[in-house]
N, C-alpha and C positions, 0 to 999 in steps of 0.2 A: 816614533817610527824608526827603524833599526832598518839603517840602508842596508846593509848587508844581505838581510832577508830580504831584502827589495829586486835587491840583485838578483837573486838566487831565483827568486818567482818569475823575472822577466826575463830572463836565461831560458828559465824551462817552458815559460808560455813560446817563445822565438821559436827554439829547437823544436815543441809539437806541431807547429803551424809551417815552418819550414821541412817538414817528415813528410806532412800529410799532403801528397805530390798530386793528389786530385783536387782540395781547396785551395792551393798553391798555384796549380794548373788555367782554373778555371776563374782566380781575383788575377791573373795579368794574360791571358789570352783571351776572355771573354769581353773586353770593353777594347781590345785591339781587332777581333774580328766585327762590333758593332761596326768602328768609324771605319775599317774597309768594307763594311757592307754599303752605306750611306755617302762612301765614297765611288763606289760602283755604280749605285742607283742616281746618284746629280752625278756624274761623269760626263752628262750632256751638255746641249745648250744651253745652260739657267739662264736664258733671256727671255726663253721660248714662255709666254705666259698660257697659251691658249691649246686645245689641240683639238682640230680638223680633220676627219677622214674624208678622203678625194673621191668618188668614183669617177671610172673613163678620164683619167686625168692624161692620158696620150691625145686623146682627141678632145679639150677642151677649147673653149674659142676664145676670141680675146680678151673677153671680159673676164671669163674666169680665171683668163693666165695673168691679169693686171691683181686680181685677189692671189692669187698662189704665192706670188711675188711680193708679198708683205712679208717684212721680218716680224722675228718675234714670236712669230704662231708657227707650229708644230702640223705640217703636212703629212699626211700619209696617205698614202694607196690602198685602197680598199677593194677588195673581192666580190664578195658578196652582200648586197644592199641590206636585205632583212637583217642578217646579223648586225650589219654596222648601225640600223636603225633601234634595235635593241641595247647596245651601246649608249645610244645618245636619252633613250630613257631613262637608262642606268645613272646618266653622270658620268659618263665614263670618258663620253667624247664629249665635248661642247658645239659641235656640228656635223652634221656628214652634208657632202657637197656631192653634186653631179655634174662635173666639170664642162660635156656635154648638151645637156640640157640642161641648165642653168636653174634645176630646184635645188631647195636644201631643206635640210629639218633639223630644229630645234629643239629644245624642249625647255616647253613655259614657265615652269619652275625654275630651271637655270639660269641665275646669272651670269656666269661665262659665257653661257648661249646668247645670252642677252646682250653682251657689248660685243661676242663678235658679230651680232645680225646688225648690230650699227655701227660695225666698222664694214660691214660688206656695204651697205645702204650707204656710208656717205665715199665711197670712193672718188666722184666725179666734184665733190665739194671740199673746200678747203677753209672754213672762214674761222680758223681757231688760229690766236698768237700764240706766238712759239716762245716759250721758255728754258733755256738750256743752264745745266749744270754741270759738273765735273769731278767726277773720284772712281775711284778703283771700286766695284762692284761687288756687294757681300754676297758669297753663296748661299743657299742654307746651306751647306756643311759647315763652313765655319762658323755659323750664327749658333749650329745643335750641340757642338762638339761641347761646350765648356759645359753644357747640361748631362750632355754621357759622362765625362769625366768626374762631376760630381753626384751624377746617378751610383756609378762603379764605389765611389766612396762611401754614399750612403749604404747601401746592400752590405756592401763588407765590413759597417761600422757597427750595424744592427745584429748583422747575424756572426759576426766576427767575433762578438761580446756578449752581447747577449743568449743569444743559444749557447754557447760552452758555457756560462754559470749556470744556467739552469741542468746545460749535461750535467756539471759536474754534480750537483745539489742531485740531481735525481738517483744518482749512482753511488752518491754516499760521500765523493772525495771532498768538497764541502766540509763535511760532519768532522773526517780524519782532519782536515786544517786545522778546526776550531778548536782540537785540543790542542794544539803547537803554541806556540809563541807568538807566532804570526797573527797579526792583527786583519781586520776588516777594513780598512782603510791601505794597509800594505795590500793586503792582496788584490783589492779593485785597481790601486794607484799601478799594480805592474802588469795589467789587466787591460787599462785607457793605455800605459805608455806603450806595449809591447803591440799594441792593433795600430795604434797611432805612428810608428816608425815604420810599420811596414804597411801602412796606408799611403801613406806618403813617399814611400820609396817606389811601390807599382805603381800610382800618380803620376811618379816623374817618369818611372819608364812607359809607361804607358801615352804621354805627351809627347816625348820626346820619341819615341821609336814611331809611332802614327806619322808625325810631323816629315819623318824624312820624304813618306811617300804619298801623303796628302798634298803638303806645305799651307798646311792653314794659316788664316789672317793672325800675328801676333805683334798688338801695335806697345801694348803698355811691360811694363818693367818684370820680369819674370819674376824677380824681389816680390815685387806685391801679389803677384799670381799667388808664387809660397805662401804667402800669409794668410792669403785668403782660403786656402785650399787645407793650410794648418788650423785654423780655426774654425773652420766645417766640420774638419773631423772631430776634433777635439766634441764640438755640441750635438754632433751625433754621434758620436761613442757615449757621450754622458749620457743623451737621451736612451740608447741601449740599456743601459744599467738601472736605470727606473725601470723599464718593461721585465727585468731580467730578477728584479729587487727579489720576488718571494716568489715566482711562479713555479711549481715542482713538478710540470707537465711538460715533454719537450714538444708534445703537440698543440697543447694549450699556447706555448711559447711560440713555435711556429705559426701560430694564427694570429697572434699578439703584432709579433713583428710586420708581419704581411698586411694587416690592418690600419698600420704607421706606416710602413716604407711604399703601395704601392699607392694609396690615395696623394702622395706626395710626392711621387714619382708622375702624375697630369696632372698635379693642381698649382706646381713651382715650377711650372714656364719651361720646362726642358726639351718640349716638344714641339711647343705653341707659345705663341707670348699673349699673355693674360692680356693685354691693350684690351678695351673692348668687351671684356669679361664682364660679369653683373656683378655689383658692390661687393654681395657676399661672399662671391668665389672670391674675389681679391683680398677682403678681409683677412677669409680662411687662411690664404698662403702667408699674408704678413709673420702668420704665426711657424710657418715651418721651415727652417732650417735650411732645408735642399733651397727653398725660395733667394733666401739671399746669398746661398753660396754661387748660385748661378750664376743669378743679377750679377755680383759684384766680378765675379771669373768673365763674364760676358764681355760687361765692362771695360775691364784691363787690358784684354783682349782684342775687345775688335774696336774700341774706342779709345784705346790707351789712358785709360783714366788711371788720377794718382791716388792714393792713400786719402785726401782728403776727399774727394770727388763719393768714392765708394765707404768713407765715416758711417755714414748711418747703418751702411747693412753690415758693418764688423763691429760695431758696439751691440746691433741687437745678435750678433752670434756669440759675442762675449757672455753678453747677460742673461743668454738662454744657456751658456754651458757653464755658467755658474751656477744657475738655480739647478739645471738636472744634477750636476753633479752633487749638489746640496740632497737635492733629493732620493737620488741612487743610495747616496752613501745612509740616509735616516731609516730608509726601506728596507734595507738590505738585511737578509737573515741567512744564517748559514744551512739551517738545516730546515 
């Protein structure tokens, strides 16, 4: 390998990717307007587990104002009955109340609806021990954040890399390489490094600039965030380079990458935590990437876990961006 030409290839990949002021644009303002969107939407009471529409709630009597007066549940006032009773079909409310005359309706299928008719029902009883505990309260926004973050890196790892080989192969530039000097291994190696630094440079901006006006949970060592967030990318830029290896279609490529990035974009916890899942689904995610980038950023995160604690899920991103790269590189064809 002639560093030289190393250089010279990761120069010029930087300078096209830093030109192109609409893919520039859109890998560090598009995952800064996710987490201020998700910051606007839980901007409320995250206590509030439940939600209630009220009608006649001026003139309800005291029964109903000893329920209204529960924390925790999400009151509102309500208009018009039918609409709000369609609502509560929908899932959409978990009760509507008539503060007035003292009906309500549920719906049977629901379980929200379900524990608040048994929290309305034992109001006048008390015969449960009380158990108390103590810590500072996780939102979801800081529970989701560390899965945007590594969402943002996978999309830009995939299509960052992968779509520009296959451009290039399509359009011939490919072809013009393979007579040069330049090797197949130089040109992939400044291909991983040159996504890889500006992966991780909109990572940090992108953490850090959210951070001022969220302030999300950041309990473990920003050291090991980097690592973890470096070695994500690293095994999903490899894994790009397989997909990317011989396809000469940029639509074929486009369907390629979208067939990887979004099944594992819901199946690796970024939205939801697999808890609970059926064996299989959890199996699946073992195997992907965005899975334990999450996990482990999660972790660090809101658990301040160290380098040991999170072991398992950085030797399996190590040993999957070994074999992709292994693989990329055997696949790889210029023309």
């Amino acid at each position: 390998m002639a560093f030289k030409r190393f250089l010279a290839l990761l120069s010029t990949r930087n300078k096209e990717f830093i030109r192109d002021r609409s893919s520039l644009g859109w890998n560090i303002f598009m995952p800064v307007l996710i987490v201020a969107g998700f910051a606007f939407a839980f901007s409320g009471n995250i206590g509030e587990k439940f939600k209630v529409g009220v009608v006649n709630q001026t003139t309800a009597t005291s029964q109903s104002k000893q329920f209204l007066e529960l924390k925790y549940i999400d009151f509102y006032s309500v208009e018009k009955t039918e609409t709000a009773i369609t609502r509560v079909q929908r899932h959409q409310v978990d009760m509507l109340l008539n503060a007035e005359t003292q009906q309500y309706w549920i719906n049977t299928e629901s379980p929200n609806g379900y524990l608040v008719e048994k929290i309305l029902s034992g109001l006048e009883s008390s015969n449960f021990e009380k158990q108390t505990v103590s810590g500072k309260q996780i939102r979801y926004l800081d529970w989701v954040i560390p899965g945007i973050l590594s969402m943002n890196m996978m999309f830009s790892a995939m299509f960052g890399v992968g779509f520009v080989i296959v451009r290039y192969r399509k359009n011939g530039m490919l072809k013009r390489l393979k007579a040069t000097p330049i090797t197949a291994f130089e040109y992939l190696s400044a291909q991983v490094v040159s996504r890889f630094i500006l992966i991780m440079m909109i990572t940090a901006f992108v953490f850090y600039s959210t951070n001022i006006f969220v302030d999300f949970v950041m309990r473990g060592s920003h050291l090991n965030l980097f690592l973890v967030f470096a070695l994500g990318a690293l095994s999903m830029i490899s894994l790009s380079l397989i997909i990317a290896a011989r396809v000469t279609s940029e639509e074929t490529a486009g369907g390629l990458l979208n067939l990887f990035s979004w099944p594992m974009m819901f199946l690796s916890g970024v939205w939801f935590s697999l808890e609970g899942a059926t064996p299989m689904m959890q199996l699946i995610a073992e195997f992907l990437p965005l899975t334990h980038v999450t996990a482990a950023a999660r972790a660090v995160m809101i658990d301040g876990a160290d380098l040991i604690t999170i072991s398992y899920h950085l030797l399996v991103l190590v040993g999957q961006s070994f074999v992709f790269l292994l693989l990329g590189s055997w696949l790889f064809k210029w023309d």
